[in-house]
C-alpha positions as CSV (number, residue, x, y, z in Angstrom):
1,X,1.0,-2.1,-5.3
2,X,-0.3,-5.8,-5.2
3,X,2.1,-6.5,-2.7
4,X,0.1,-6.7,0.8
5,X,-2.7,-5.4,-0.7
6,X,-5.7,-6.9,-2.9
7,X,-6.2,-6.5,-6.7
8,X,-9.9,-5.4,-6.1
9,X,-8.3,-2.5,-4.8
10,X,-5.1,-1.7,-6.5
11,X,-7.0,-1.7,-10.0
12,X,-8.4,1.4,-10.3
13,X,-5.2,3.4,-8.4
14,X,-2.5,1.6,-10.6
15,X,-4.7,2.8,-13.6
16,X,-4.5,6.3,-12.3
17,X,-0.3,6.2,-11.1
18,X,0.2,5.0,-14.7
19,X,-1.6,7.8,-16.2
20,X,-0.2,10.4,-14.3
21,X,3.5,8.6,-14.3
22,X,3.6,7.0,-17.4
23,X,7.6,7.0,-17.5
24,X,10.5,6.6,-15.5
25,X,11.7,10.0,-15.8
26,X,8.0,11.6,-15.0
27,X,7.9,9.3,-11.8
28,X,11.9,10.3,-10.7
29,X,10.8,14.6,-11.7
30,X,7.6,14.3,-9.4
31,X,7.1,15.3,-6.0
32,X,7.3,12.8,-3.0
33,X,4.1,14.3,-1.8
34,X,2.7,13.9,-5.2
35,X,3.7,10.4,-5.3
36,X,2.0,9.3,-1.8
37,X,-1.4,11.5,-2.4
38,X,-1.8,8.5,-5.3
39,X,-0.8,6.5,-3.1
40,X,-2.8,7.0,-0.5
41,X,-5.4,4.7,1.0
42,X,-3.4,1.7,-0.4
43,X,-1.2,1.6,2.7
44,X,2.6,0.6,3.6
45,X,3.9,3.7,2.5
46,X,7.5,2.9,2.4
47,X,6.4,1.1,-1.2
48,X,5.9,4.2,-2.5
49,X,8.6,6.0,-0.8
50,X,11.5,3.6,-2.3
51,X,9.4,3.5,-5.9
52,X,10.0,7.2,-6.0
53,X,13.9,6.6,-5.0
54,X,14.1,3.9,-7.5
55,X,13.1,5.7,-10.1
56,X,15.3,8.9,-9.4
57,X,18.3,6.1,-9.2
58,X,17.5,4.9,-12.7
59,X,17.0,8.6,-14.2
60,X,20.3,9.7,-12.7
61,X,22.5,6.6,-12.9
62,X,21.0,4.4,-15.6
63,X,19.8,6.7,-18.3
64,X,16.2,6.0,-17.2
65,X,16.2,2.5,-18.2
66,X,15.7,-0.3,-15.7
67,X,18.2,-3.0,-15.5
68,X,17.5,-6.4,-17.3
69,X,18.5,-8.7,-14.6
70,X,17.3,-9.8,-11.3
71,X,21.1,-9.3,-10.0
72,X,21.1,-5.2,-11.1
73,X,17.1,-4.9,-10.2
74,X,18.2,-5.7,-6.5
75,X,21.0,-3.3,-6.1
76,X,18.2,-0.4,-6.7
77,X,16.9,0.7,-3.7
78,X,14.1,-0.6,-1.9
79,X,14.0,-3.5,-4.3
80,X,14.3,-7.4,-2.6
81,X,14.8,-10.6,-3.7
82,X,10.3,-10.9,-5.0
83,X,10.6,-7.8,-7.0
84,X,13.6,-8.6,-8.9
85,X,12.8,-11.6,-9.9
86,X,9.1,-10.7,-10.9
87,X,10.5,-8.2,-13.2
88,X,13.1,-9.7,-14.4
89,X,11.3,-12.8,-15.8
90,X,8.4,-11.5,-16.5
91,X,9.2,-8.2,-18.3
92,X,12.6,-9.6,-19.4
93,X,12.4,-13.2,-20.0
94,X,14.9,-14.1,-17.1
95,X,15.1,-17.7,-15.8
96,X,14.2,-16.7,-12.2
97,X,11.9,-18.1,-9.8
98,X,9.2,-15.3,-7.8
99,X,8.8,-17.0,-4.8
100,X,5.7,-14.9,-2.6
101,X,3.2,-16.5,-0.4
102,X,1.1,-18.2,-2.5
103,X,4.3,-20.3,-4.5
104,X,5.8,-21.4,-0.8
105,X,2.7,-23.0,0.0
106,X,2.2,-24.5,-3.5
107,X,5.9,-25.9,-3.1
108,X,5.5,-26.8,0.7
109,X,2.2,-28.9,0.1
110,X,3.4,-30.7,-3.3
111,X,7.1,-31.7,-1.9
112,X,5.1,-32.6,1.6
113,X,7.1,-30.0,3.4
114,X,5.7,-28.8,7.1
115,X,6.4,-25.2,8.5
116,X,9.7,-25.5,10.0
117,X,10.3,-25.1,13.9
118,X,12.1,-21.8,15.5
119,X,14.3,-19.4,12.8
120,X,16.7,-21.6,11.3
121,X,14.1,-24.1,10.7
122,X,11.9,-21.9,8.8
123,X,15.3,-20.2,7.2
124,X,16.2,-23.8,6.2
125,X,12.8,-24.6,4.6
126,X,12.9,-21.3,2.8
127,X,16.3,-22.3,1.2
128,X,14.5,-25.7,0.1
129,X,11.0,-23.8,-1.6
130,X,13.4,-21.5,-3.1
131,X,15.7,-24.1,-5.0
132,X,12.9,-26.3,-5.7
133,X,11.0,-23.4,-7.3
134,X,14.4,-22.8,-9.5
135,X,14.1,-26.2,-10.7
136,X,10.8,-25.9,-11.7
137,X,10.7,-22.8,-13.6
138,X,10.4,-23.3,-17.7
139,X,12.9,-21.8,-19.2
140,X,11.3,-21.5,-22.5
141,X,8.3,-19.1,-21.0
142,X,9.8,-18.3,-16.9
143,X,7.2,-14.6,-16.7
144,X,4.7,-17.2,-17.7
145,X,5.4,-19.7,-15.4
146,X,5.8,-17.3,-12.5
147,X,2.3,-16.1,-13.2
148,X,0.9,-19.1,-13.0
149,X,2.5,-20.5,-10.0
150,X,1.2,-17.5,-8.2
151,X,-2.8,-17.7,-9.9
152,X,-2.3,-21.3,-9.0
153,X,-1.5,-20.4,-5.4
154,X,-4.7,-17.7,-4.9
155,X,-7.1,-19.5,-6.9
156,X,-6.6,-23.0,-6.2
157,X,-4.1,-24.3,-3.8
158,X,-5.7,-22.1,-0.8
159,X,-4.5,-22.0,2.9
160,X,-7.9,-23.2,3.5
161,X,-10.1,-25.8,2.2
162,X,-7.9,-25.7,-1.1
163,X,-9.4,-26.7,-4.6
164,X,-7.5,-30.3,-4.9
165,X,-10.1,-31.8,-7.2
166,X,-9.9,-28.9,-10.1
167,X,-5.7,-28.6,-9.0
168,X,-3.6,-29.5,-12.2
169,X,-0.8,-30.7,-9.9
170,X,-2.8,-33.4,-8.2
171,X,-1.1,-35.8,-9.1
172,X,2.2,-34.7,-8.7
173,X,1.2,-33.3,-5.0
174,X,2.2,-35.3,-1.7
175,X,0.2,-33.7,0.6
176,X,-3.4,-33.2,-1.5
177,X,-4.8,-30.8,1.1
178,X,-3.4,-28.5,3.8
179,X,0.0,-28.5,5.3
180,X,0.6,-27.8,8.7
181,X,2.0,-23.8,8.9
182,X,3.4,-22.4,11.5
183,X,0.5,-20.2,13.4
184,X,0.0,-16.3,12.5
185,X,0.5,-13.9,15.2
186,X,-2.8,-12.9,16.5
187,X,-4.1,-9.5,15.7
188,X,-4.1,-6.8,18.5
189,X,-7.0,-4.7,19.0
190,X,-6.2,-0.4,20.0
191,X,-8.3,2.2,20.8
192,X,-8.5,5.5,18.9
193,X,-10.4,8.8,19.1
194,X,-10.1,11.7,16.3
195,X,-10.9,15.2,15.6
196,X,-13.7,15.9,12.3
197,X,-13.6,19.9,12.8
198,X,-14.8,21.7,9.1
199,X,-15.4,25.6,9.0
200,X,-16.2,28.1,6.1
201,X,-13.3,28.8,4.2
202,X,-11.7,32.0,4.3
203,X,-13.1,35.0,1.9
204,X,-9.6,35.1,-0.7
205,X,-9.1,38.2,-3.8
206,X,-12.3,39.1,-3.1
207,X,-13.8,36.0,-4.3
208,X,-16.0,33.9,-2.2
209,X,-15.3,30.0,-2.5
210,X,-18.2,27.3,-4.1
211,X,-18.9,23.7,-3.3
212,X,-16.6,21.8,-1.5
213,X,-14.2,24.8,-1.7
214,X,-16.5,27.0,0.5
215,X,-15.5,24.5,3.6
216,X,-11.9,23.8,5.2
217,X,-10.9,20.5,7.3
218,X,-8.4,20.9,9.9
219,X,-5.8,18.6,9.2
220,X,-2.3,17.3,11.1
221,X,1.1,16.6,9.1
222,X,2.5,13.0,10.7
223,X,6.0,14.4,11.6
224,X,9.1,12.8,9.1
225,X,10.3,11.2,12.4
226,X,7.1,9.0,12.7
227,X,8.2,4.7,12.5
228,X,4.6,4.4,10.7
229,X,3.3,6.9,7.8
230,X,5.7,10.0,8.2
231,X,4.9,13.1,6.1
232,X,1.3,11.7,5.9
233,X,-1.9,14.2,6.6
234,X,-4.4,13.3,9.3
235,X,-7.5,14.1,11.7
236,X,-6.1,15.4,15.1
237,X,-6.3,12.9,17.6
238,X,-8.8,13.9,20.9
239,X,-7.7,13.5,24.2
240,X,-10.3,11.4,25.3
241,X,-10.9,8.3,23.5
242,X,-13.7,7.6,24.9
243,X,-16.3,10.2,23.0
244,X,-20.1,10.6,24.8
245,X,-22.3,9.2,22.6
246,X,-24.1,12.0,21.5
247,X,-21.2,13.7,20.3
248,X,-20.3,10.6,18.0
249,X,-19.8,11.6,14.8
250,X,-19.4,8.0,13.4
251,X,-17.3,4.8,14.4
252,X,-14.9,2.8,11.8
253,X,-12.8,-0.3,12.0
254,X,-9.3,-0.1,10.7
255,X,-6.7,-2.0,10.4
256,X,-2.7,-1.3,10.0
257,X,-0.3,-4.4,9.9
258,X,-1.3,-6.6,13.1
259,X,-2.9,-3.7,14.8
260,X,-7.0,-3.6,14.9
261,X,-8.5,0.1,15.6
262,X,-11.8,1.0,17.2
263,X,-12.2,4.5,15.9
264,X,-14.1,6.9,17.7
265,X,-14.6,10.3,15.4
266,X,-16.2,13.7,16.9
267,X,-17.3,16.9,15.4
268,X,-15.3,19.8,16.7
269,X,-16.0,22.7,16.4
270,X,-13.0,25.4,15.0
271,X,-12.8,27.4,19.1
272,X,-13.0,23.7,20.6
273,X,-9.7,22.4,18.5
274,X,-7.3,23.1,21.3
275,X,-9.2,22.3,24.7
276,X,-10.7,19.0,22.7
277,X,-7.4,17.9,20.8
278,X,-3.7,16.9,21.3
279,X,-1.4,18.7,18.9
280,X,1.2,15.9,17.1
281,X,2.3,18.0,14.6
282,X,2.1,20.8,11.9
283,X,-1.7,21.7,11.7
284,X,-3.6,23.5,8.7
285,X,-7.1,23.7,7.6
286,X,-7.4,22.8,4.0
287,X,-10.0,23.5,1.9
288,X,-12.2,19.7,1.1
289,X,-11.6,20.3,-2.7
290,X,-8.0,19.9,-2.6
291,X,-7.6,16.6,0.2
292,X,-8.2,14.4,-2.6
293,X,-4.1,15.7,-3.7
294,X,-3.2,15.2,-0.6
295,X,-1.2,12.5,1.1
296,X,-3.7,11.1,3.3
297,X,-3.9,8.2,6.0
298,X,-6.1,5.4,4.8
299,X,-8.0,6.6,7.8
300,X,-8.5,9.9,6.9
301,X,-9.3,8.8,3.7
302,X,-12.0,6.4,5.1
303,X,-13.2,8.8,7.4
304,X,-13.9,11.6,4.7
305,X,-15.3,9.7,2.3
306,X,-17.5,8.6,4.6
307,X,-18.5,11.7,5.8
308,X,-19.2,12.7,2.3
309,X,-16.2,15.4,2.4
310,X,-14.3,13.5,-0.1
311,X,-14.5,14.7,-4.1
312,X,-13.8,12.7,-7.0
313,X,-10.4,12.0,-8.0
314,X,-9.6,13.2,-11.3
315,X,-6.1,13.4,-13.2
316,X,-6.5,17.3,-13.4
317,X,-6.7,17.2,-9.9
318,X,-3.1,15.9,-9.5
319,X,-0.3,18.2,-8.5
320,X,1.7,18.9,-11.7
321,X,5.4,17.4,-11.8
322,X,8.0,19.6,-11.5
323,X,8.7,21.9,-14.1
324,X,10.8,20.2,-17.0
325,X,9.4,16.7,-16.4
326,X,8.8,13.9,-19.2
327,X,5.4,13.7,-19.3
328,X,5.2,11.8,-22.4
């Protein structure tokens, strides 16, 4: 979860995943959809995707017990080089260096190393951080040492204006400052326009619903073809992007990967949906009491909370694992 995303917001979800999944076998016996509604709002979905396969892989092939070493942790899927050696020395005492963002530029700046020019320069200079962070790794304590490489990376040595005086490498650091990088890919900036359409639930066993049960939100399935978020649930999109003012519902910023979205949302009304929208996918209206289960764009998620449409998460709430699954 920390990985491309911040520990202000991983906190509370990784408290919740681990409640719901607090074993290997639970995770592997769950539902994909299961697994992504916890997911959901954290982004990069693919994480969650290959956590799921990983875990099925170690219930089926390993007895439910993850491999010791950084070599077996990357042969399970979805697992690179980071992962494998974050686990490995830190929950199993492995002499491996975890080499992410934050240790390249510690290395770069205290061996005096600038961003490398074109591929094989920067494939070259990786090669370099990544022996030089073997060399340094204490054998006696590595999961320690990893740790504090990285804290030492975010707290301290920052890209900008970094922390030199209070750094406890000072001495030992050529460049004392920042290091020329090579220059970050500007963000784009998109467009977007989508559908908020809500209508009284259906009358069901002769029971009429309550609360946030009593109203449904029309929602669109992301089809399992999609390159970004497939399977995930979402607003329709509108034809028209550009929404008249009066009918603005509200406007968000959002942001996926390098991609900056102006988002326009509307009110729809339920006999508007098809003149108003374009259809992308499998639609259904779902009652507001059971989207917080639901595998949800970080948009979507954003936009209903917003609106106030969104209930409190609570582990109740959760779809139940599949029948027979280690819940202990």
């Amino acid at each position: 979860m920390l990985q491309q995303t911040r520990v202000a917001v991983v906190v509370d979800r990784y408290q919740d995943f681990l409640a719901r999944f607090p074993t290997i076998v639970s995770l592997s016996q769950a539902l994909e959809e299961t697994v992504l509604a916890l997911w959901s709002g954290l982004g990069y979905y693919r994480r969650a995707r290959m956590l799921h396969k990983t875990a099925q892989f170690v219930a089926h092939h390993c007895q439910g017990k993850l491999p010791a070493t950084a070599a077996e942790l990357r042969a399970l899927p979805g697992i690179g080089p980071y992962t494998a050696a974050a686990v490995a020395s830190i929950a199993y005492g492995e002499q491996v260096p975890v080499v992410d963002g934050n240790v390249e530029r510690v290395i770069c700046r205290m061996a005096g190393w600038e961003a490398g020019s074109g591929a094989s320069g920067r494939t070259a200079l990786r090669r370099r951080i990544q022996a030089m962070a073997a060399e340094l790794v204490d054998p006696s304590r590595p999961g320690d040492w990893n740790q504090a490489m990285m804290e030492l990376g975010a707290v301290v040595c920052l890209p900008r204006h970094p922390r030199c005086a209070t750094c406890p490498a000072e001495r030992d650091c050529v460049t004392r400052g920042e290091h020329k990088t090579a220059p970050r890919p500007p963000m784009q900036s998109c467009e977007a326009a989508h559908a908020l359409s809500v209508r009284s639930a259906r009358k069901r066993a002769g029971k009429a619903p309550r609360g946030l049960a009593s109203r449904e939100v029309l929602l669109e399935q992301r089809p399992k073809s999609a390159s970004v978020m497939p399977g995930m649930w979402e607003l329709p999109a509108l034809r028209d992007p550009k929404v008249p003012e009066k009918e603005l519902r509200m406007s968000v910023r959002h942001s996926i990967m390098r991609v900056s979205y102006y988002v326009r949302i509307r009110t729809v009304f339920e006999d508007d949906v098809s003149k108003l929208t374009v259809r992308g996918g499998r639609r259904r209206w779902v009652p507001l009491s059971l989207t917080r289960t639901m595998p949800l764009t970080g948009l979507t998620r954003k936009v209903l909370s917003r609106a106030h449409l969104l209930p409190a998460m609570s582990l109740n709430m959760i779809a139940p694992a599949r029948r027979g699954a280690d819940a202990s």
